[in-house]
C-alpha positions in Angstrom: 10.4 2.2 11.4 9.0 5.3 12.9 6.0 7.1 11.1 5.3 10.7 11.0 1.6 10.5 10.0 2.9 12.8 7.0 0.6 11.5 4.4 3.3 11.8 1.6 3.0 7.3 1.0 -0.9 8.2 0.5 -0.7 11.2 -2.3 -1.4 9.9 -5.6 -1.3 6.4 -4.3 -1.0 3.7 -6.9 -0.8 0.9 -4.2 -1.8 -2.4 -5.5 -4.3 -5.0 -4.0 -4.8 -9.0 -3.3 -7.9 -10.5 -3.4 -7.4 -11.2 0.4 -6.7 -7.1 0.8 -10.4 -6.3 -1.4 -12.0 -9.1 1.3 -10.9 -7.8 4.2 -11.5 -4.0 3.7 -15.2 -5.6 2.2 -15.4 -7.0 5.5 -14.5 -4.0 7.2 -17.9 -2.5 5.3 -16.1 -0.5 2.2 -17.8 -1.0 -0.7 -15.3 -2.5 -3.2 -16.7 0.1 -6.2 -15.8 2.8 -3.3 -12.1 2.2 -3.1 -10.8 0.0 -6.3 -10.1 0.7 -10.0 -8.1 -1.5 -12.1 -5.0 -0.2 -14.0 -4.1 -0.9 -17.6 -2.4 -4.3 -16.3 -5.6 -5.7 -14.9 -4.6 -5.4 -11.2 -6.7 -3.6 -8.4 -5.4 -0.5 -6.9 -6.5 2.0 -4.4 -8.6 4.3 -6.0 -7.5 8.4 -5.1 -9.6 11.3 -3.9 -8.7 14.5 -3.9 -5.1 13.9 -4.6 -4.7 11.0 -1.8 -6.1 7.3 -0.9 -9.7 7.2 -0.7 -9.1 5.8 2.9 -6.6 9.3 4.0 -8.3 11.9 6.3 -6.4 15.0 5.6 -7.8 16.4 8.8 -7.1 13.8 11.2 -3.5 13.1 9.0 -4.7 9.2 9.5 -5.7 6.4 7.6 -10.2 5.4 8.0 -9.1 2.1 7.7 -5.8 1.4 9.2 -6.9 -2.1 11.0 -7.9 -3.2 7.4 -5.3 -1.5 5.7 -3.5 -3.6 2.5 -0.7 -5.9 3.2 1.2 -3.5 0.9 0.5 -0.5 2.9 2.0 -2.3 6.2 5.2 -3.5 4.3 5.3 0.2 3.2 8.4 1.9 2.9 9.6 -1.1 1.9 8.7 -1.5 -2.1 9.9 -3.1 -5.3 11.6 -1.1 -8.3 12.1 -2.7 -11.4 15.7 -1.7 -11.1 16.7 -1.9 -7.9 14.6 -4.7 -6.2 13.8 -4.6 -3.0 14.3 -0.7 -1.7 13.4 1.8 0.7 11.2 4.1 -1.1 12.9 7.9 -1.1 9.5 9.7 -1.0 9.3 8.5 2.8 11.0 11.2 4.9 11.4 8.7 7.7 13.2 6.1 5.4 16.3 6.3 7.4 14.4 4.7 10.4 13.8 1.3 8.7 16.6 -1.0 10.1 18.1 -3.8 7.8 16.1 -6.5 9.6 13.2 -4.9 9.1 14.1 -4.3 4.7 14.6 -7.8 4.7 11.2 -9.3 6.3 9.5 -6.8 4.6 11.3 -7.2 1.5 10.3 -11.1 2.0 6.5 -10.5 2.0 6.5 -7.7 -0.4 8.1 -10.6 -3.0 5.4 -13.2 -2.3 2.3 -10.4 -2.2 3.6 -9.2 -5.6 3.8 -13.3 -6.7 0.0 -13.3 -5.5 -1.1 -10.1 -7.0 0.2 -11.5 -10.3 -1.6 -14.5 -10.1 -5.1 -13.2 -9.5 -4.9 -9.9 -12.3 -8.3 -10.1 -14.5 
């Protein structure tokens, strides 16, 4: 895939977190009270700041903390609906850059990081 450094995947971002995702941004130095908050189904998302990911600079059109970013946020276009499965997500203006090849690996450890973010809700 291509990126265009748009921003668009980090508006309003509801991008859910493992445990091994929290560590390694914690690592990193983020605070965990600084960039989580826990939605209605007791799992840790990003938290949003002025109308993107706490981690977006609107300035620099880049993520702070892109060699710590979540796993979800690398597999990113790539993400599960409810109805579909495993799809490209349409907000993405440079969806039609992701090959086949890369839907399915991605698709693969989307599947298992959803598996582990299920088993480690509060």
């Amino acid at each position: 895939m291509h990126c265009s450094h748009c921003g668009r995947c980090c508006e309003e971002t509801e991008m859910w977190l493992s445990e091994a995702d929290i560590k390694r941004l914690e690592r990193a130095g983020h605070s965990r009270e600084d960039f989580i908050h826990y939605n209605n189904q007791g799992i840790a998302q990003l938290r949003n700041r002025d109308g993107h990911c706490v981690f977006y600079d609107k300035t620099l059109q880049r993520c702070r903390a892109y060699r710590h970013r979540p796993l979800g946020c690398r597999i990113y276009p790539v993400v599960y609906s409810e109805d579909e499965g495993i799809v490209v997500h349409g907000l993405c203006p440079m969806k039609e850059t992701v090959s086949r090849k890369e839907i399915k690996q991605k698709g693969g450890r989307l599947l298992k990081l959803l598996q582990r973010i299920f088993s480690e809700r509060t």
